[in-house]
Steps between C-alpha positions, in 0.01 A plus 500: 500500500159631604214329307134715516181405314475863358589847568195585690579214772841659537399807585164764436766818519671613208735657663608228748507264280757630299697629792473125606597315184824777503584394836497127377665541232804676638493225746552248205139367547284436153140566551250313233132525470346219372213656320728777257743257481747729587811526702639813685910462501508753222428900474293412206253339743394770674302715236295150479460496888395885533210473238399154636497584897329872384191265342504294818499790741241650233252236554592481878354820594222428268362218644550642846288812324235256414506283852473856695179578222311187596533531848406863485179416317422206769480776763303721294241224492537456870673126441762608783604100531752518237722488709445280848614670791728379704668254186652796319791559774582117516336430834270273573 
């Protein structure tokens, strides 16, 4: 048995997060998420996990929308230290 806090820590992708919870579950693994309360060893699952992973991928790309506004605006107003160079490739 897999145990995940939600559908959104399990995966952002609609799509490969059902192909994922398939390929447990023909391996005889049982996938629950914590938050619906749900478990994933039936077919009846899965109409549950589509609409639930589509909101999470949903408000993925909407954050990531919003992040790539602010920094935008920063370098409109010619704050170009949003992000330090040098930290955003891991290297110090």
């Amino acid at each position: 048995m897999i145990i995940t806090k939600s559908v959104s820590r399990f995966g952002r992708n609609t799509l490969d997060a059902l192909n994922c919870i398939r390929e447990l579950r023909a391996l005889g693994v049982d996938v629950y998420f914590e938050k619906e309360n749900v478990h994933f060893t039936r077919s009846e699952g899965e109409v549950l996990l589509m609409l639930t992973s589509a909101m999470a991928q949903n408000e993925s790309m909407l954050l990531s929308g919003n992040v790539k506004w602010s920094i935008r605006r920063r370098y409109e107003r010619g704050m170009i230290r949003s992000i330090s160079s040098g930290k955003f490739l891991g290297y110090d």
